[in-house]
SEDREN-927108 format. One record per residue (C-alpha): x, y, z; residue in one letter. Coordinates in pm, 1 decimal. Each point is the difference from the previous one (the first is absolute). Example, Ala and Ser with C-alpha at 12.3 -4.5 7.8 and 13.67 -1.06 7.14 Angstrom:
BEGIN
     east    north       up rest
   1230.0   -450.0    780.0    A
    137.0    344.0    -66.0    S
! end
This chain:
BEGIN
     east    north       up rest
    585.4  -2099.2   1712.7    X
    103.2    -71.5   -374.6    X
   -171.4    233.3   -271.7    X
      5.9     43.9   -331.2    X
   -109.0    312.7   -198.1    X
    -74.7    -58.9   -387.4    X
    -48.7    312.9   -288.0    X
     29.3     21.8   -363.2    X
    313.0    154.9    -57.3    X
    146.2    264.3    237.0    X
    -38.4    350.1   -280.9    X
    111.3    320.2    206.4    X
   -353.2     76.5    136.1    X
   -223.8     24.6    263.3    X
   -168.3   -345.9     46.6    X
    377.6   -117.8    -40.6    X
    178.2    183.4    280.2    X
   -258.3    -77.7    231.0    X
     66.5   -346.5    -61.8    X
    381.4     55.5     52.3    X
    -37.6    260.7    281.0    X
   -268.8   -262.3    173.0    X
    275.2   -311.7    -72.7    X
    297.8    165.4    157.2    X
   -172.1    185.0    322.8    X
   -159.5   -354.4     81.6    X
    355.0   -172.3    -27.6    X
     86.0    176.0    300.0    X
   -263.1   -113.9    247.8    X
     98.4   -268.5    177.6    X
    -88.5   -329.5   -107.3    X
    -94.2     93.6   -325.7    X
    178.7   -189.8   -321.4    X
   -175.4    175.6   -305.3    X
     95.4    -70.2   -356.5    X
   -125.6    195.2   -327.4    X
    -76.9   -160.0   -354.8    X
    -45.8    213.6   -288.7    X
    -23.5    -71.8   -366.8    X
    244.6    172.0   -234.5    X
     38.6    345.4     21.4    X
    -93.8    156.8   -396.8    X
    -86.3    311.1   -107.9    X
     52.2    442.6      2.1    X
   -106.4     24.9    334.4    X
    344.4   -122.9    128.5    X
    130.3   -255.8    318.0    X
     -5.4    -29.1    343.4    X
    322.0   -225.6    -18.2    X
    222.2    261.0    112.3    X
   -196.0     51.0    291.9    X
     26.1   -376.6    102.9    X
    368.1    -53.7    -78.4    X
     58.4    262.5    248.6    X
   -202.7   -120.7    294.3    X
    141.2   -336.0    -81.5    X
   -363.6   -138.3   -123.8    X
     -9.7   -369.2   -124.9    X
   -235.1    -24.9   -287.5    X
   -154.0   -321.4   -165.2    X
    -87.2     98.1   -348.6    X
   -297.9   -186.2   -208.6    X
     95.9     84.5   -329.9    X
   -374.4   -125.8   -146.4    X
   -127.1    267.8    266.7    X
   -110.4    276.4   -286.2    X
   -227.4    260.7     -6.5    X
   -228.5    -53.1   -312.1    X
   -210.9   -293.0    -13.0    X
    170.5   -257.0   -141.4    X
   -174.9   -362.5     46.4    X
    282.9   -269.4    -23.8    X
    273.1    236.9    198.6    X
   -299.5     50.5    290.8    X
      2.8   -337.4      9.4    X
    363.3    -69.1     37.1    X
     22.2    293.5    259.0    X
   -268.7   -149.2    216.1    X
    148.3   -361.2     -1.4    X
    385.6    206.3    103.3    X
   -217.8    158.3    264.9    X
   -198.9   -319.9    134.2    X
    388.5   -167.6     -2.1    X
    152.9    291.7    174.5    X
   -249.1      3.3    251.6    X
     -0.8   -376.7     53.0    X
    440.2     13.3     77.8    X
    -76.3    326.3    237.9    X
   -282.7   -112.4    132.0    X
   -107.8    366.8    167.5    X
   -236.5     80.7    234.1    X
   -130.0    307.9   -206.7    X
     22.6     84.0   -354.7    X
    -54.7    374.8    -55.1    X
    -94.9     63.8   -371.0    X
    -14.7    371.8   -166.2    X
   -101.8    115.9   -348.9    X
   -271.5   -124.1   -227.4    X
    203.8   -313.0   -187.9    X
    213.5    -99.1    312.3    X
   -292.6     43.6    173.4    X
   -250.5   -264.1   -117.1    X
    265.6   -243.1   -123.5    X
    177.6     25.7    374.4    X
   -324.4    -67.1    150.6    X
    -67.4   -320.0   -130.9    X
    322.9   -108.6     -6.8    X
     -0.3     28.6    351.0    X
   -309.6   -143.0     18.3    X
    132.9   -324.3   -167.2    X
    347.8      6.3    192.6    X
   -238.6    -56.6    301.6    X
    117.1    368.7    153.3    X
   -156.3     39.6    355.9    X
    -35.0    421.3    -91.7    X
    -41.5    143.5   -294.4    X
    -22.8    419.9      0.2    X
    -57.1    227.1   -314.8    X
     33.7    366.1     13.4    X
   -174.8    171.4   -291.0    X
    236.2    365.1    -59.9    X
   -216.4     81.4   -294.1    X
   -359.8   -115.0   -199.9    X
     23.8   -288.5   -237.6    X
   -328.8    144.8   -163.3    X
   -180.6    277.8      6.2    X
   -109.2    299.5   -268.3    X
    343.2     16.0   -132.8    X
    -24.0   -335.2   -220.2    X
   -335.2   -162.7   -168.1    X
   -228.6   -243.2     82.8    X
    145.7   -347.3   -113.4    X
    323.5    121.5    144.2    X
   -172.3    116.1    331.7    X
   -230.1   -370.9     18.9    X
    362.5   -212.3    -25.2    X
    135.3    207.0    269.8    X
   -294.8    -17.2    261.1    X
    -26.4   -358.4   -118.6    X
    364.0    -43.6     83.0    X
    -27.4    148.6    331.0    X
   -300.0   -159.2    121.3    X
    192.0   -328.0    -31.7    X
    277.0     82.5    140.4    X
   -186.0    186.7    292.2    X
    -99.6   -384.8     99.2    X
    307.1    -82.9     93.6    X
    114.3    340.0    165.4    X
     -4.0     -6.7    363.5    X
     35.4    378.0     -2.7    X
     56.0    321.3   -201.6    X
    230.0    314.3     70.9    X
   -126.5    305.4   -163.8    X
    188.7    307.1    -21.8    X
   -299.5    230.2    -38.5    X
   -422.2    -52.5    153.8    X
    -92.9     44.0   -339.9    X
    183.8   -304.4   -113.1    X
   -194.7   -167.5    246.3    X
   -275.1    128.1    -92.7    X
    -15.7    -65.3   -393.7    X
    117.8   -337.8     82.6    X
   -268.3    -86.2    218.9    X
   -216.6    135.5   -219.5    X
     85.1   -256.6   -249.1    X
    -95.4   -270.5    232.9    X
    377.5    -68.9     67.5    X
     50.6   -112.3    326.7    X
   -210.3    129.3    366.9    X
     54.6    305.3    233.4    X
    206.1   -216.4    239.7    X
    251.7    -88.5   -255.5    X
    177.0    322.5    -45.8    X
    250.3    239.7    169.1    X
     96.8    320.8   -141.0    X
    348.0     69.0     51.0    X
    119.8    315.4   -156.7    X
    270.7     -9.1   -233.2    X
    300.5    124.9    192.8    X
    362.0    179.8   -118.2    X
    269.8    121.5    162.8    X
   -139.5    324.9     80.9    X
    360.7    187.9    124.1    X
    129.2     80.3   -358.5    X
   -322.9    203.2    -64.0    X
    -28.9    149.6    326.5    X
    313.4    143.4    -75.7    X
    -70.5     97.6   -389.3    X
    103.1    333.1    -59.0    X
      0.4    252.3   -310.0    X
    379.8   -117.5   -137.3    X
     39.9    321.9   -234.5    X
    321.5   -182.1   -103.2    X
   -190.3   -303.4   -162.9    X
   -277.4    238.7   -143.7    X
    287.6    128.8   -219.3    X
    113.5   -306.8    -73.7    X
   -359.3   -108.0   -140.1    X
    -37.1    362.2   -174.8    X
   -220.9    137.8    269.8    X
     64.6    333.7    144.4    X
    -87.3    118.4    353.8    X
   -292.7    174.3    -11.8    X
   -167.0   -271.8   -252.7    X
   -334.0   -137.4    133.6    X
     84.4   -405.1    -65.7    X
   -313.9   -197.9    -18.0    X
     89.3   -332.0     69.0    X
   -135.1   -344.2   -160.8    X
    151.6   -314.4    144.0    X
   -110.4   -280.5   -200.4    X
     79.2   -310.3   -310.8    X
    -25.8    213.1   -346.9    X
   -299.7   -218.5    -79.9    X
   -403.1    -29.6    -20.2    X
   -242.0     78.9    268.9    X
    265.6    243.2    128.9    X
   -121.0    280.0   -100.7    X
    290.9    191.5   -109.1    X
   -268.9     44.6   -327.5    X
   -218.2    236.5    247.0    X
    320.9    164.9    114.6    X
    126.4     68.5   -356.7    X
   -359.3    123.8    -57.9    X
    -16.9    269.7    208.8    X
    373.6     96.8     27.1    X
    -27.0    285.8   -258.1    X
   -284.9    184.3    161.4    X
    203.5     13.7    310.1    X
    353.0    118.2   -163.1    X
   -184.8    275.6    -75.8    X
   -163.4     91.9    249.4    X
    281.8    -53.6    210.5    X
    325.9    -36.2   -239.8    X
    289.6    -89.5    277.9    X
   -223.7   -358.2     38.4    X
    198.8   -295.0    -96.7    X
   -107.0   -372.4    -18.4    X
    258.8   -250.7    142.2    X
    -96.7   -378.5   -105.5    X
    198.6   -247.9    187.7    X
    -30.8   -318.5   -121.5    X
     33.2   -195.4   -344.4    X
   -220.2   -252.2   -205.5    X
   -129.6    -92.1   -334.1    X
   -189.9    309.4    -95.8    X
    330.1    240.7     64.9    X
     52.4     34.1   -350.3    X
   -377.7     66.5    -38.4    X
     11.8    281.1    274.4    X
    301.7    145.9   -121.4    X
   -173.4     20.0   -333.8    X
   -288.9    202.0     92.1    X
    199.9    251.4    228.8    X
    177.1    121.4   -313.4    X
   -337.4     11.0   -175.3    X
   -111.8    202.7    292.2    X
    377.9    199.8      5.1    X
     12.5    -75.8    341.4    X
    355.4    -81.1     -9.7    X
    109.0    266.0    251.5    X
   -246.1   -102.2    251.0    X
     21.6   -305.0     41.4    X
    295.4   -248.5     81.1    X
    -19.7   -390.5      2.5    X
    216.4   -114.4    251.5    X
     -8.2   -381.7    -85.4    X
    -10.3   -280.8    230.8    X
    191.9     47.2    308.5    X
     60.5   -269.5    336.0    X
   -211.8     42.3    298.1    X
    260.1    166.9    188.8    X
     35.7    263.2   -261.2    X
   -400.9    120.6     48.5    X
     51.2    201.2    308.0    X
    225.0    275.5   -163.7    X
   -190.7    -19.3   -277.8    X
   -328.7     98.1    205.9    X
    215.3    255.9    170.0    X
     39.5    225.2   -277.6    X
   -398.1    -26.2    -90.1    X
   -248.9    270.4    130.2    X
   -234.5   -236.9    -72.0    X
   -141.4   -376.1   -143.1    X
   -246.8   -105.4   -233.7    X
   -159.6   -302.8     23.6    X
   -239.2   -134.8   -276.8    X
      7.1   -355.3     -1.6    X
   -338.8   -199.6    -74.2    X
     95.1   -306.2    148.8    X
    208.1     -2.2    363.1    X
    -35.3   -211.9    324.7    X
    136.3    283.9    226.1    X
    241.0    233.9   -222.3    X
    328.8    -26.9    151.0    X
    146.4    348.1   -179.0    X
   -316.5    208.9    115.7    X
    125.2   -141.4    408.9    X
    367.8     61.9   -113.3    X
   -104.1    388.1   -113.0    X
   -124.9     24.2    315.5    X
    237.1   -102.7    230.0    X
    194.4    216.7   -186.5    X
   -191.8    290.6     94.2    X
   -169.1     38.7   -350.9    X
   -366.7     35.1    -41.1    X
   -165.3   -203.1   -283.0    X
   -254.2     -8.9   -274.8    X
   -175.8   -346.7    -74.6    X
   -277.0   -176.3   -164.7    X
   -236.7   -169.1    236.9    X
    112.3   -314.1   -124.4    X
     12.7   -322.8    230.6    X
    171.6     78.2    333.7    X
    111.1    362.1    -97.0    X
   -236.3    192.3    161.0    X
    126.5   -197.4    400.2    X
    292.6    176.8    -68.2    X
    -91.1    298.2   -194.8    X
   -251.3    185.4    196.0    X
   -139.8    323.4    -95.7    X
    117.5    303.3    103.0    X
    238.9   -183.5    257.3    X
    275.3   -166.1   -191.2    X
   -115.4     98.5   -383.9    X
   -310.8      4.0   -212.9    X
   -156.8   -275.2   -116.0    X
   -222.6      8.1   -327.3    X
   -217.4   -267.4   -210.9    X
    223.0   -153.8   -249.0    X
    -34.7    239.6   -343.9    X
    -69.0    305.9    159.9    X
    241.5    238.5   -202.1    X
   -191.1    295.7     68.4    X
     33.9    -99.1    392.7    X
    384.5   -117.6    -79.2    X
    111.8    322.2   -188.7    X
   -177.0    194.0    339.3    X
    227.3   -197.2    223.8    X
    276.1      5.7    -98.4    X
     15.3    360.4   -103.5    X
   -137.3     99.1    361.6    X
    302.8   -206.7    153.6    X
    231.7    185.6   -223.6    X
    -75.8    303.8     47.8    X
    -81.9    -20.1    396.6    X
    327.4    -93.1    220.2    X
   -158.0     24.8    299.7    X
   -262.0   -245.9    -94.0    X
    246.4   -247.5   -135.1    X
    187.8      8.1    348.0    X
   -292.0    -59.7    202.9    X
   -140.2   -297.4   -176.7    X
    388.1    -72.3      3.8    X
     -4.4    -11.7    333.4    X
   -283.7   -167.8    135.5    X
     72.0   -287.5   -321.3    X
    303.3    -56.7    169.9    X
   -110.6    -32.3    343.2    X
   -307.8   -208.5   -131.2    X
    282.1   -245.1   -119.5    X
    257.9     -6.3    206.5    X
   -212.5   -166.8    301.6    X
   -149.8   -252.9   -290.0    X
    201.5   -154.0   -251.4    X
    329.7    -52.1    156.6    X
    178.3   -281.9   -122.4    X
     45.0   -164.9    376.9    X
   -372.6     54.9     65.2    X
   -105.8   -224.4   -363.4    X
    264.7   -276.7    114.0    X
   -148.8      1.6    378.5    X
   -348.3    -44.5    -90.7    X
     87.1   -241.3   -268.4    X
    212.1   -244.7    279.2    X
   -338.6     28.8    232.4    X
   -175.7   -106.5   -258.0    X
    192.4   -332.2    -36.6    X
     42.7    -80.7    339.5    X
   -399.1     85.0     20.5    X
    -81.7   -231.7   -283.3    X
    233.7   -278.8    130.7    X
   -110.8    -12.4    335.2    X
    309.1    167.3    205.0    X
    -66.6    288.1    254.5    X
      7.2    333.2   -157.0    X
! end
């Protein structure tokens, strides 16, 4: 069975390594030949490219494939796809992310593909943009939703707001949890070694935020309530892993705020860095306002570390109160600050959401499980035996 997988460009991110994770685990079923397209790669948030050189990856690269809506390029992408599609002629083309998406839907569509599967990782539209921007995008995905013959979603509430929208029926979609390799996080542990090397001592409390220095983050609402909680409880420190656009801008106001000593920017690092990374925090903040199924609040997890999150999109399937974390509506800094200064300041609580986060995860989002479903699913929707 020949398949092709199509996304924008493959950044260092979560929608992107499921993509990669899902391309190389389905290689090696038998009778499988699958392929991934991508547009170029641009951008702070970094490449997947290492990643693919080393599992020997072929990649077909649209170089029209970008991001931002750009009329004439769209065009000249979805021609490249229809012509792609046309020479491979495969019996399923499996599209991810919002541009890749619609245009690798109905170039499949014209290339005559028997199968054509979208999995939607995150909301094209929602409260986080305005209304012209939000009427394109359901627009967009209503057309393309003619041509789909299913959806993936990695989260119910994906499913949900989509249907919602009058995208697609009930029977079109499979929720398939976005899985990792979960052994590097079982086995994250508190490396005092690289603490040191990042400036944190041993008996710091490092809150944790995992996440593109950008908008809808909301490192803002972190920043916000940091002070209150240095003093309250002054051996807290902030560790931000990740880079993007507003770094300088974040930088900026933690010297306004002289929280210089308390917090440490770690940058953008590779996926196979994360895991130590997590090992050395007591605990993760996550904040975002727009997220199919966070991937760092299910990495914090399996690495033992409870969570705070906004009950944003899929967040709260993962994040479950007084289990694995706390989970508060999106702009509560009076219920943030109370959070996160509990967790500090109560071990024993942060080991036994720690605990049952981890077990919670490890029997759900294990990379082999994500690939499994995903190969019954194809066999399902092209008529073999499961």
């Amino acid at each position: 069975m020949r398949i092709l997988h199509v996304i924008t460009r493959l950044i260092i991110g979560g929608a992107q390594e499921n993509t990669v994770s899902s391309v190389l685990g389905l290689r090696a079923k038998p009778g499988m030949d699958v392929q991934l397209i991508t547009g170029p790669t641009t951008g702070t948030e970094g490449s997947l490219d290492s990643v693919l050189a080393n599992n020997s990856l072929p990649l077909t690269i649209v170089p029209p494939l970008v991001r931002p809506l750009h009329p004439w390029k769209d065009w000249m992408a979805w021609r490249e796809l229809v012509r792609l599609f046309r020479v491979q002629a495969p019996q399923i083309v499996h599209t991810h992310s919002s541009k890749a998406g619609v245009l690798g839907r109905l170039a499949a569509a014209r290339a005559g593909v028997p199968i054509v599967v979208h999995t939607i990782h995150g909301p094209s539209f929602g409260s986080f943009q305005g209304w012209l921007a939000n009427s394109i995008f359901k627009a967009a995905e209503r057309y393309a939703a003619r041509v789909t013959t299913h959806f993936v979603v990695v989260a119910e509430a994906m499913k949900q707001q989509y249907l919602a929208a009058g995208i697609g029926h009930p029977d079109q979609y499979t929720t398939i949890l976005s899985g990792f390799a979960l052994a590097p996080f079982l086995a994250a542990a508190n490396d005092l070694q690289l603490r040191a090397r990042l400036g944190l001592a041993p008996d710091d409390i490092v809150i944790g935020k995992i996440a593109r220095l950008f908008k809808l983050k909301g490192h803002d609402d972190l920043l916000t309530v940091a002070p209150e909680l240095v003093r309250h409880c002054p051996q807290i420190r902030f560790l931000f892993v990740g880079d993007g656009p507003w770094r300088g801008r974040f930088e900026k106001r933690v010297r306004a705020l002289g929280l210089e000593k308390h917090v440490v920017f770690r940058g953008l690092v590779p996926p196979d860095a994360v895991p130590a990374l997590v090992g050395i925090m007591d605990l993760v903040a996550h904040l975002s306002l727009r997220e199919g199924l966070p991937r760092a609040l299910a990495q914090a997890l399996a690495g033992a570390r409870p969570v705070v999150a906004y009950d944003s999109d899929g967040a709260r399937e993962v994040c479950l109160e007084n289990e694995t974390g706390f989970l508060l509506q999106p702009g509560d800094l009076a219920g943030l600050r109370k959070r996160l200064l509990q967790l500090a300041q109560d071990r024993a609580l942060r080991e036994r959401l720690g605990r049952h986060g981890q077990q919670f995860v490890r029997e759900r989002f294990g990379v082999e499980r994500m690939v499994d479903r995903l190969y019954q699913l194809y066999r399902r929707l092209s008529g073999q035996p499961a």
